[in-house]
C-alpha positions in Angstrom: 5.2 9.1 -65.1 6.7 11.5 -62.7 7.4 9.8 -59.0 8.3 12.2 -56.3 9.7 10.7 -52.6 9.8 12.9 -49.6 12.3 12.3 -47.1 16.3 11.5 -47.9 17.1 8.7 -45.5 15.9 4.9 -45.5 12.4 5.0 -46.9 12.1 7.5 -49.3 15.8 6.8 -50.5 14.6 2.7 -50.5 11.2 3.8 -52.3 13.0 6.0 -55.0 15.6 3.2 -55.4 13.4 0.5 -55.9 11.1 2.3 -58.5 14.3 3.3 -60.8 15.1 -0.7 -60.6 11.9 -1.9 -61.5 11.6 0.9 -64.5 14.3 2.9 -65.7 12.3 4.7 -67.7 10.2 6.1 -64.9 10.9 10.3 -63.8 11.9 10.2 -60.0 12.5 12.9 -58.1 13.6 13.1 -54.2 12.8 15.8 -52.1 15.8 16.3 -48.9 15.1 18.6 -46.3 18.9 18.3 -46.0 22.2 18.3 -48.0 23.0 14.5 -46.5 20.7 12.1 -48.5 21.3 8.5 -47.4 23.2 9.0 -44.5 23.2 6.0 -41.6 21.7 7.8 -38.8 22.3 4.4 -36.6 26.1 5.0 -37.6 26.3 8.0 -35.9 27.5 7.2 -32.6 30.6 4.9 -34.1 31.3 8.2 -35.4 31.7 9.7 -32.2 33.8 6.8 -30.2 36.1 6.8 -33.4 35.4 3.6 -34.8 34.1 5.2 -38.2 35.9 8.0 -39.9 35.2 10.3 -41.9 31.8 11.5 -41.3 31.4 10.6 -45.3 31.7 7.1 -44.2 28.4 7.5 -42.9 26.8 7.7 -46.7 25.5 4.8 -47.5 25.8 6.1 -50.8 27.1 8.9 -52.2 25.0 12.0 -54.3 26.9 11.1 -57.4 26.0 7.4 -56.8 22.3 8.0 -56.4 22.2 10.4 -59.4 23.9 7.8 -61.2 20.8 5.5 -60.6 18.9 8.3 -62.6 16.6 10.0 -59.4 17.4 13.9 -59.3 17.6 15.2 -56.1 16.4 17.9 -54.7 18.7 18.6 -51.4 17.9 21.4 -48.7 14.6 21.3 -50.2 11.7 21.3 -47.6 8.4 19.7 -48.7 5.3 22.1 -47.1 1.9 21.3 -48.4 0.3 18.4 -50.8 -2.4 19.5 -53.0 -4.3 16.2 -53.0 -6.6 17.5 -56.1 -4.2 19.3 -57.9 -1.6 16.4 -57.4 1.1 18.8 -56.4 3.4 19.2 -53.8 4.6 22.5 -52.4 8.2 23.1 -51.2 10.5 25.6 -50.0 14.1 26.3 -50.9 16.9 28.8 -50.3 14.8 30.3 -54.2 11.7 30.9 -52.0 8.7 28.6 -52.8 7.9 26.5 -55.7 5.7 23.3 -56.6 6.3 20.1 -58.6 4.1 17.8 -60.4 3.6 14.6 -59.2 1.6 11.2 -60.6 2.0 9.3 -57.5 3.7 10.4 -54.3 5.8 8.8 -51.2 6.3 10.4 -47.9 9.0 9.3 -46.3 9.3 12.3 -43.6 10.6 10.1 -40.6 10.3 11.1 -36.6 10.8 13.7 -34.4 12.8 13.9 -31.1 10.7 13.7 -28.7 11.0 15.3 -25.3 9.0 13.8 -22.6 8.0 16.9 -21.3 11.0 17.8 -19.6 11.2 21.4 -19.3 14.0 23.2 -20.7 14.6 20.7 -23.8 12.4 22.9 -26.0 14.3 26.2 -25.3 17.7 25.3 -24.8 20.0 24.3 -27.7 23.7 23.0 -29.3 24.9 26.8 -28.1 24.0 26.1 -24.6 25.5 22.6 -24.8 22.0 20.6 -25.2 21.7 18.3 -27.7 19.9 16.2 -29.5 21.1 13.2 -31.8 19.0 12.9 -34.9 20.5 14.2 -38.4 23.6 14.9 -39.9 23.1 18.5 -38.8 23.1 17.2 -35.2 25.6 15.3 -35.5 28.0 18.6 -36.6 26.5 20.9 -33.7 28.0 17.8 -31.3 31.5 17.5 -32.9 32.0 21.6 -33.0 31.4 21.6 -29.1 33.6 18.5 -28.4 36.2 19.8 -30.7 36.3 23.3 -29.5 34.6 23.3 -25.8 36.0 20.0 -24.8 33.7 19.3 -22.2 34.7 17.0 -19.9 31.5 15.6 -18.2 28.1 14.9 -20.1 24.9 13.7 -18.7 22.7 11.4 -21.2 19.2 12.0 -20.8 18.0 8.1 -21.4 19.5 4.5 -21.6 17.6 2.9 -25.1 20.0 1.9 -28.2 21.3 5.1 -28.9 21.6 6.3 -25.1 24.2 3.4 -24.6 26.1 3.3 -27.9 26.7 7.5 -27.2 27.6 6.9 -23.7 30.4 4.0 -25.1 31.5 6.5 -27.6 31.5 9.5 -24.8 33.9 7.6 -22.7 36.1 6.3 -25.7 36.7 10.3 -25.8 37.5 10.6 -22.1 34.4 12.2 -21.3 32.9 10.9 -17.9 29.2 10.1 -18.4 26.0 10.1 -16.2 23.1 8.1 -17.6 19.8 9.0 -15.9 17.2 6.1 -16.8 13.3 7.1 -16.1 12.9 2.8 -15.7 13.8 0.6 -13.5 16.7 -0.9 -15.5 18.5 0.7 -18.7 17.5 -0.7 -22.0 14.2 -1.1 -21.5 13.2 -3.6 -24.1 14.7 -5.9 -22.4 13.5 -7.9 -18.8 15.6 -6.0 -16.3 16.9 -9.6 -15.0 19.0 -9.4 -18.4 19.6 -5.7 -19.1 21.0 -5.7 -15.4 23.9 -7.4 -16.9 24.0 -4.4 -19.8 24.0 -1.7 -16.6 27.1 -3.6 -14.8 29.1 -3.4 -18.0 28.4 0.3 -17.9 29.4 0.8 -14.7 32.5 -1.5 -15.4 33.7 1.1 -17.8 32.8 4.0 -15.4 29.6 5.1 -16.8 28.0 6.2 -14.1 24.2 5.0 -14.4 20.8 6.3 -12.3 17.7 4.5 -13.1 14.6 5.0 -11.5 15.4 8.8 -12.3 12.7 10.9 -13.8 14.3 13.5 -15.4 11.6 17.0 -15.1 14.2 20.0 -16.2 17.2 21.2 -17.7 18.5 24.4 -16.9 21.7 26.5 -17.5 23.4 28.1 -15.0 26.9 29.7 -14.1 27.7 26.4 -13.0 27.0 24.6 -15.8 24.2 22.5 -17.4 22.0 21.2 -14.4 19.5 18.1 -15.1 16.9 18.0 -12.4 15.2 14.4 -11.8 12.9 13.2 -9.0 14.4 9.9 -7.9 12.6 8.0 -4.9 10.3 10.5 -4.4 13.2 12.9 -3.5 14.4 16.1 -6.2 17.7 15.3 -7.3 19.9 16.9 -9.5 23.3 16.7 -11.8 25.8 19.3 -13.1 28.0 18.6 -16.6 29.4 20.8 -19.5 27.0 18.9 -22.0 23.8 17.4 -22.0 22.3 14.8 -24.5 18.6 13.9 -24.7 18.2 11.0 -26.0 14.3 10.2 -25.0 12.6 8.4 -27.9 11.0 9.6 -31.0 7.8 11.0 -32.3 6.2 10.6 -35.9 6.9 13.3 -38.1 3.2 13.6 -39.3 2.3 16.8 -40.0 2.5 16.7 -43.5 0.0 14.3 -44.1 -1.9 15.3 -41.4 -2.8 18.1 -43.5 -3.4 16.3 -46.6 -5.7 14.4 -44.3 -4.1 11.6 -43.3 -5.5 9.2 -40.3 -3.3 8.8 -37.1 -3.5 5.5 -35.7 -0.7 3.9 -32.6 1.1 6.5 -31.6 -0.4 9.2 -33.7 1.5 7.7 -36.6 0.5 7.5 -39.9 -2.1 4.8 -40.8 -1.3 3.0 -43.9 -2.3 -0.3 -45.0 0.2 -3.7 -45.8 0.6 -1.9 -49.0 1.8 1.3 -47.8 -1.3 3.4 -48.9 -2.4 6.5 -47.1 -6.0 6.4 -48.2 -5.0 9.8 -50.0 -5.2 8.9 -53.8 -2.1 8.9 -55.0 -0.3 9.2 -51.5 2.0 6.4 -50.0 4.1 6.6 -46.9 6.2 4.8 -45.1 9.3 4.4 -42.2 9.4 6.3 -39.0 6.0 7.8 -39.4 3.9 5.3 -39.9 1.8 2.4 -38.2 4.1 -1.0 -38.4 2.1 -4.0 -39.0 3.8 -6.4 -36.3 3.3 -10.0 -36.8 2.0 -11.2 -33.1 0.6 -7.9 -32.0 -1.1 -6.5 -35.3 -0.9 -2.5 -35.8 1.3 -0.9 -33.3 4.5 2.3 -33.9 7.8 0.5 -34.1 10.3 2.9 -35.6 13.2 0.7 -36.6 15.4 1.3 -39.5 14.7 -2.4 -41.0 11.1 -1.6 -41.1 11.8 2.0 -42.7 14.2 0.3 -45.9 11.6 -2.5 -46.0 8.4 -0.5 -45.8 10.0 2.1 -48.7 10.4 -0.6 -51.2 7.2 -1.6 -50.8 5.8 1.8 -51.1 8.0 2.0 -54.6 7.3 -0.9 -56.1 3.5 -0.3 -55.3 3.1 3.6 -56.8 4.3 1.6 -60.0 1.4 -0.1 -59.9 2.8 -3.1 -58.1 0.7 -5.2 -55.2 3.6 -5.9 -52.5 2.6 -6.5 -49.4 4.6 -5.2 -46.2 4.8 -8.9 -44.5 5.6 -7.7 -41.0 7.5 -7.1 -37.9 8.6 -8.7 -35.4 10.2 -5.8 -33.4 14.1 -7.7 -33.9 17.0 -5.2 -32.4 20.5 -5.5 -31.2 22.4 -3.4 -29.7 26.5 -3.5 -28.9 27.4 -1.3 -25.4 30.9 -1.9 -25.0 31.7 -5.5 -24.9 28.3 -6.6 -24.4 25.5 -7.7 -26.7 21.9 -7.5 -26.2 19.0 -8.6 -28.7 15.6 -9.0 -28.8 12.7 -10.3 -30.9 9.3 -10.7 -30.7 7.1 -10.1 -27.1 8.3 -10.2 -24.0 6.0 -12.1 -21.1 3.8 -8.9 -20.3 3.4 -7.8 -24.1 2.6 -11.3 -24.9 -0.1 -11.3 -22.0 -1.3 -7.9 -23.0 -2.1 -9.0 -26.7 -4.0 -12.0 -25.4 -1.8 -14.9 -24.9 -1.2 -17.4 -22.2 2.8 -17.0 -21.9 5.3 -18.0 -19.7 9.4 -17.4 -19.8 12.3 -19.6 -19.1 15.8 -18.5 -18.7 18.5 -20.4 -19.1 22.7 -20.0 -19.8 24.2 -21.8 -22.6 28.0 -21.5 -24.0 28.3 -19.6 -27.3 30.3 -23.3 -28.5 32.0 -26.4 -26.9 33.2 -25.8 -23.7 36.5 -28.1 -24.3 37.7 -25.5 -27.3 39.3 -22.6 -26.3 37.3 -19.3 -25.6 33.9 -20.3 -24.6 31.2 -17.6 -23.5 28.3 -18.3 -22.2 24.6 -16.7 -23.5 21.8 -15.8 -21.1 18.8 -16.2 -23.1 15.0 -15.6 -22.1 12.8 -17.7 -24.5 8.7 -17.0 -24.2 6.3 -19.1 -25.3 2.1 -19.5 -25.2 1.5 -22.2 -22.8 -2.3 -23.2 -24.8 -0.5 -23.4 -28.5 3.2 -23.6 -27.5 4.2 -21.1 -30.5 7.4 -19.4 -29.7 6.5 -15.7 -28.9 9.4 -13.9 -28.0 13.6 -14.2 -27.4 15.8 -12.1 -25.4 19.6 -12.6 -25.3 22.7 -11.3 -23.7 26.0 -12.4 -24.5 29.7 -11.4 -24.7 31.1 -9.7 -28.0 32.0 -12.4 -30.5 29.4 -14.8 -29.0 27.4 -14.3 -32.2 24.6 -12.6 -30.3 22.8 -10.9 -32.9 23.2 -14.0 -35.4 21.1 -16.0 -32.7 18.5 -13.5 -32.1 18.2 -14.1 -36.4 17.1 -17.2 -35.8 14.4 -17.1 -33.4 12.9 -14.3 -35.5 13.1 -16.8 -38.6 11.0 -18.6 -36.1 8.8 -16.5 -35.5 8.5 -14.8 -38.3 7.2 -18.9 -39.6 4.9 -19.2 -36.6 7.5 -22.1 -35.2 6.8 -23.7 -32.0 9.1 -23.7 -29.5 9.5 -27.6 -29.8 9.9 -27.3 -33.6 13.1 -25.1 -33.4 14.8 -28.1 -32.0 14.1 -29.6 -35.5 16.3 -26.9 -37.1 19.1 -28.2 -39.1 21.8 -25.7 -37.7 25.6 -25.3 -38.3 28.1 -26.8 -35.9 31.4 -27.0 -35.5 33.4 -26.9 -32.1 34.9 -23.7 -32.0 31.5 -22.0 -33.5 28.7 -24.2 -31.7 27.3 -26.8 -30.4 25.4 -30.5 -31.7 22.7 -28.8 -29.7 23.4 -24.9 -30.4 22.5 -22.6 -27.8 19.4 -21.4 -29.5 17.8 -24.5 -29.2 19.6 -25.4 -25.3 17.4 -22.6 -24.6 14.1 -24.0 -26.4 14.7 -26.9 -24.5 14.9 -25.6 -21.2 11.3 -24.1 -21.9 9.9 -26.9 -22.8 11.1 -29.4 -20.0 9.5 -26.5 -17.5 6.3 -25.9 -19.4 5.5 -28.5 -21.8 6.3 -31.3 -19.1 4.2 -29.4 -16.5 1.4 -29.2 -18.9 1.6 -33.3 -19.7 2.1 -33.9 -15.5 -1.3 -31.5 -15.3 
């Protein structure tokens, strides 16, 4: 049996992976657009504040240790056409173009940067200081004009995960950042009550931030790079040496697209719990498929987690297997400077969208005892369905060493066992007084919710 995977970075690398474990004997092969299979994309910003070195670090593995797991790989290898009948897929290399044989196939081709229609993005590149942040390949075009232009202001296009962690690693460099947020708060995902706290940390480190700032244009000039945004109604606009767009994604999909593939939320990829395309023989899976999310059923959530878990799944099913993708529930975390801010689940207007009756408490507990040395305290936002009581959603923000992203864990444990939010106070957690709390602050947080809406509901 000859497997072939499309797509060098978590779910065609996880796909390819899993298929060698389950049967050695089976022929896989992986098809890289790139020479950088396996390479942590999320690591890419520590790379640029200093905090990983070298870029190698950023392998998850290295060629020779994937090889060793017996896949061949085919690097700087671009995949072009599937012949569903002929069960062969059509690449291009630096040779010209050739095909290869396939019994069962995975694409794993990822997203796009997307540009939000801002004018200018599409036409201007590394060469004239714009860039983008999305492969190894971009990564080198940024490091060759901080090492040999060093550019002393940047303006970051967008304030999601990897907006902040670049603007952190722009200012460990010296570089004096403007962030220009279309929303009313940065980071998004979050209720703005509790990214506001991610924005003053920003500006404690002199990022200097602009939300409410639609960005329409960027153009060069003699001046330097100028980003123009309508803020207020108003044209406004900033100058800087380098500009980084950082805007969201887009599913790669044009591959399957052609091999007739469905597009389902936003135009991803439809697949099924199994990672099936509908194309015989065809699986996909990661960044440019549909995600099967546990509260909201089919949406596009592009997360790394999904990609790794989605690709095994997808390689353990072209063997002939029967796993079943079990779900998201949109966890993230994100680190911007000394801050910490995580999320699971559905915020209170998601939640109200999909059809539930929710309602959101807020509340502040200390990351552990008070009386021990060091406390911190947690603002958490806990949602929950006012008709079942199921939990339905977590936010937190908390200091760095407040074991933020730990916490977040649990509510998605929760949620991910359709817990009420009474039944997370019967959790048997850890304590200790330098670590916790008898009551730890996940469930000093439950609490709060349920005293406001639970009692309101037995006074009613």
């Amino acid at each position: 049996m000859h497997l072939v995977a499309i797509g060098g970075s978590d779910a065609g690398i996880s796909a390819a992976l899993r298929a060698r474990e389950l049967d050695p004997s089976v022929d896989v092969t992986v098809v890289v657009a790139d020479a950088y299979p396996n390479y942590s994309i999320c690591g890419i910003p520590y790379y640029f504040s200093g905090d990983v070195h070298p870029w190698q670090s950023l392998a998850h593995r290295t060629h020779a240790d994937l090889e060793a797991t017996g896949m061949r790989l085919r690097l700087d290898t671009l995949a072009t056409e599937i012949d569903v009948a002929g069960q062969r897929l059509t690449v291009r290399d630096a040779t010209g173009e050739s095909s290869i044989a396939y019994d069962e196939l995975i694409v794993g081709t990822g997203a796009l940067p997307a540009f939000a229609g801002i004018r200018g993005l599409d036409q201007l590149g590394p060469g004239d200081g714009v860039h983008v942040i999305h492969s190894m390949g971009d990564t080198f075009a940024l490091d060759e004009h901080l090492a040999h232009r060093a550019p002393r202001t940047a303006i970051i296009i967008g304030a999601g995960y990897v907006g902040l962690e670049m603007a952190e690693g722009f200012t460990a460099r010296g570089i004096r950042v403007t962030q220009l947020q279309r929303g009313r708060e940065v980071l998004s995902t979050l209720d703005p009550e509790l990214a506001a706290a991610v924005h003053a940390e920003l500006l404690e480190h002199g990022v200097d931030v602009h939300t409410d700032t639609t960005v329409t244009a960027v153009e060069k000039t003699a001046a330097g790079l100028v980003v123009h945004a309508e803020y207020g109604g108003e044209h406004v606009s900033h100058t800087a040496d380098l500009v980084l767009a950082v805007v969201g994604v887009r599913p790669n999909t044009a591959l399957l697209e052609r091999a007739g593939a469905g597009l389902g939320a936003g135009r991803a990829v439809v697949v099924d719990e199994h990672m099936r395309t509908g194309i015989p023989h065809v699986f996909a899976a990661g960044d440019g498929v549909v995600t099967h999310h546990r509260l909201l059923g089919v949406t596009y959530l592009p997360l790394g987690t999904t990609a790794h878990k989605q690709g095994r799944i997808a390689g353990e099913n072209a063997l002939g297997g029967r796993a079943r993708f079990a779900g998201s529930v949109g966890t993230q975390v994100v680190k911007v400077f000394d801050v910490v801010a995580a999320r699971t689940g559905l915020r209170e207007h998601e939640a109200a969208a999909a059809g539930y009756s929710p309602a959101s408490t807020q509340a502040v507990a200390d990351d552990h005892k008070r009386y021990y040395p060091g406390a911190q305290p947690i603002s958490i936002r806990i949602t929950g369905d006012t008709d079942t009581g199921l939990l339905l959603g977590a936010q937190l923000v908390g200091r760095l060493g407040t074991e933020t992203a730990k916490r977040v864990d649990t509510y998605a444990t929760a949620l991910f066992a359709g817990l009420t939010v009474e039944q997370i106070s019967d959790l048997d957690l850890s304590y200790t007084p330098p670590l916790g709390s008898p009551w730890d602050a996940v469930q000093a947080a439950t609490q709060a919710w349920s005293r406001e809406h639970t009692a309101a509901a037995v006074r009613a």
